[in-house]
C-alpha positions, -999 to 999 in steps of 0.1 A, spaced: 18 247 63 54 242 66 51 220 94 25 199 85 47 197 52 72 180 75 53 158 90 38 146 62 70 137 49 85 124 79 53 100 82 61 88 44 98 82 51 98 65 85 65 45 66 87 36 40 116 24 56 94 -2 80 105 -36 58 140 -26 62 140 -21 103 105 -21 120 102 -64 106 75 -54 82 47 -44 105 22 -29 74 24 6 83 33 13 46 3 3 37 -23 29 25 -43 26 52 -25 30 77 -3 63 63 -35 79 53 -47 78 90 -14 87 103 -15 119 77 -49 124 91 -36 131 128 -15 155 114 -42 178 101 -64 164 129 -94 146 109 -78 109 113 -112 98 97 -114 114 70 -73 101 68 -87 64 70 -115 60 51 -92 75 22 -64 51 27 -92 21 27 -102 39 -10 -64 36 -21 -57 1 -1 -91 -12 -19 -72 1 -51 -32 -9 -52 -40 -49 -26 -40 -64 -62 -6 -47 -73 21 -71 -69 60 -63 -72 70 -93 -87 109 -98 -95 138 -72 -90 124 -46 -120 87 -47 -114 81 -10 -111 58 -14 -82 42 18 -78 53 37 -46 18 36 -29 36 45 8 45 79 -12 16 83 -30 -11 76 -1 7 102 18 6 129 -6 -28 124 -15 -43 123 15 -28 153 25 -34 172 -6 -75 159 -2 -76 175 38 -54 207 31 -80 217 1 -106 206 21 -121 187 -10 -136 156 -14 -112 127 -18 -121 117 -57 -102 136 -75 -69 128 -50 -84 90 -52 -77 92 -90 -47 107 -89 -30 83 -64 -17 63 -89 2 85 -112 17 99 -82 24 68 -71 42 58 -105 60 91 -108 73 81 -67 81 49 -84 104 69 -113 122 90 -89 131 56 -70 148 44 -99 169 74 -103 179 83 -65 175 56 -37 176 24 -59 207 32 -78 227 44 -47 216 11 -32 232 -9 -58 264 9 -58 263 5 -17 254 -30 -19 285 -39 -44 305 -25 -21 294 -42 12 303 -74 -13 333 -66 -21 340 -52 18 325 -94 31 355 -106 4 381 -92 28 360 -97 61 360 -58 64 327 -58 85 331 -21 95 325 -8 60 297 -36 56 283 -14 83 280 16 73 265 1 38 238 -13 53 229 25 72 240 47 43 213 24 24 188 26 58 193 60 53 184 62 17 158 45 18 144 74 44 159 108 31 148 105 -7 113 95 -2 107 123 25 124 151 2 103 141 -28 73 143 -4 83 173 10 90 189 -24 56 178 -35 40 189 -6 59 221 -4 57 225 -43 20 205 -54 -4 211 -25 -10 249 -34 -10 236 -71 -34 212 -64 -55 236 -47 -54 255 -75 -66 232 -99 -97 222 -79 -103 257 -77 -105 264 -111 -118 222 -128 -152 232 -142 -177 211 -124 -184 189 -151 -150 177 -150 -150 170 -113 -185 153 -115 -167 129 -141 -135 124 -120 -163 112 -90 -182 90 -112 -149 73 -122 -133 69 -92 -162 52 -75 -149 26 -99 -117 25 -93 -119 -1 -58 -136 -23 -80 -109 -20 -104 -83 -31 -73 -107 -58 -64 -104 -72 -100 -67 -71 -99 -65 -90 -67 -84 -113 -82 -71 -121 -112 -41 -133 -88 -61 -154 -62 -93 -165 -79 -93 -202 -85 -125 -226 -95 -117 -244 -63 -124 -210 -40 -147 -196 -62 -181 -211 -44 -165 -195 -10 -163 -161 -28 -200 -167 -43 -215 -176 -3 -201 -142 5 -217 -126 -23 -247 -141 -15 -247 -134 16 -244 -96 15 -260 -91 -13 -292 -112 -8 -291 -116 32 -280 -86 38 -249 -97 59 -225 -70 76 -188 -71 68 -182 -87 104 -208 -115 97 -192 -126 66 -160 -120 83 -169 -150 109 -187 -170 83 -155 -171 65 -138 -183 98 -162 -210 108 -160 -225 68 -118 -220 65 -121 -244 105 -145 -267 90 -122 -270 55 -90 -272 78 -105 -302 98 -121 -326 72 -85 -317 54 -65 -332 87 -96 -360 88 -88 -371 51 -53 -371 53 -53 -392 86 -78 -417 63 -53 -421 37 -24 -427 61 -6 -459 64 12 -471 94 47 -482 90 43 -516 114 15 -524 89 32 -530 61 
């Protein structure tokens, strides 16, 4: 228990410092720590398809400006998934849990690595005025190393501290509860899919997302085949947009 504990929260800190040193390669997505947590306690499945539940849920949550509150999804992913495999329950009740856990990650942020962040980066400031680039330096990895330590002690505390708790409580949820949780959290991807939505959705795009209704719905189209339908009408858009802009071209010796 103790070492999956650790590598649970070494997956959720090295996840969460990706943006900051990896270039942004996604692995703090949902998906991708939920299958990583999965190879830990060897069902990397079971690890995916939850982290496609939560990804379906948080794509339409958006940090936008400095004091968003974005919840901490890397965190919360991670802890879920592993509290769903250690109890060896189904991944609804951990599925509707994700998100407080992911705004309580979110809270502990803003009172540990944030904070300590903003002290180091006044002082890398102040340390540019005077062109001291050695203590520059060692800003930029004390707030590296922030970034890593705080979220992998809150997920081992919680790991450590909540996964025999959590176990506990499915243990002793009467079923009707449970049953309720389920029925709610089947609705909960929907819910993400309405957030992303409300972001993208435009009357211009909205007879592309209709044709792909349509066609699973109706047609019964797989994934993949609405996948490359979408690719043959975003060409076919992309060349009559280069055709009419060539059109309406003038040439400069014409004039």
């Amino acid at each position: 228990m103790l070492l999956k504990a650790f590598l649970v929260a070494l997956v959720a800190g090295l996840c969460k410092i990706d943006n900051r040193i990896f270039g942004m390669t996604m692995i703090q997505r949902p998906l991708i720590v939920g299958t990583l947590v999965g190879f830990i306690y060897g069902d990397p499945v079971a690890g995916m398809m939850f982290g496609a539940q939560f990804e379906l849920l948080s794509m339409g949550l958006v940090g936008i400006g400095a004091h968003s509150g974005m919840p901490e999804i890397t965190l919360g992913s991670a802890l879920c998934t592993a509290f769903t495999l250690g109890s060896g329950t189904g991944m609804e009740v951990a599925l509707t849990l994700a998100l407080p856990i992911s705004a309580f990650g979110t809270t502990i942020g803003y009172l540990t690595w944030v904070p300590l962040n903003h002290i180091l980066s006044e002082r890398s400031k102040k340390a540019a005025e005077v062109a001291d680039t050695r203590t520059m330096e060692i800003c930029q990895w004390l707030g590296l190393f922030n970034y890593f330590f705080f979220p992998f002690l809150v997920v081992l505390v919680g790991m450590l501290a909540g996964a025999p708790l959590f176990e506990m409580l499915i243990e002793v949820i009467p079923e009707f509860i449970t049953s309720g949780i389920s029925v709610a959290s089947s609705m909960l991807p929907a819910l993400g899919f309405a957030l992303l939505m409300q972001l993208i959705y435009t009357r211009k795009l909205a007879p592309y997302l209709f044709i792909g209704f349509v066609a699973v719905a109706l047609v019964g189209l797989s994934n993949v085949g609405v996948a490359i339908v979408g690719g043959i009408l975003a060409i076919l858009v992309f060349n009559n947009s280069e055709t009419q802009s060539k059109e309406v071209s003038v040439d400069v010796n014409e004039i």
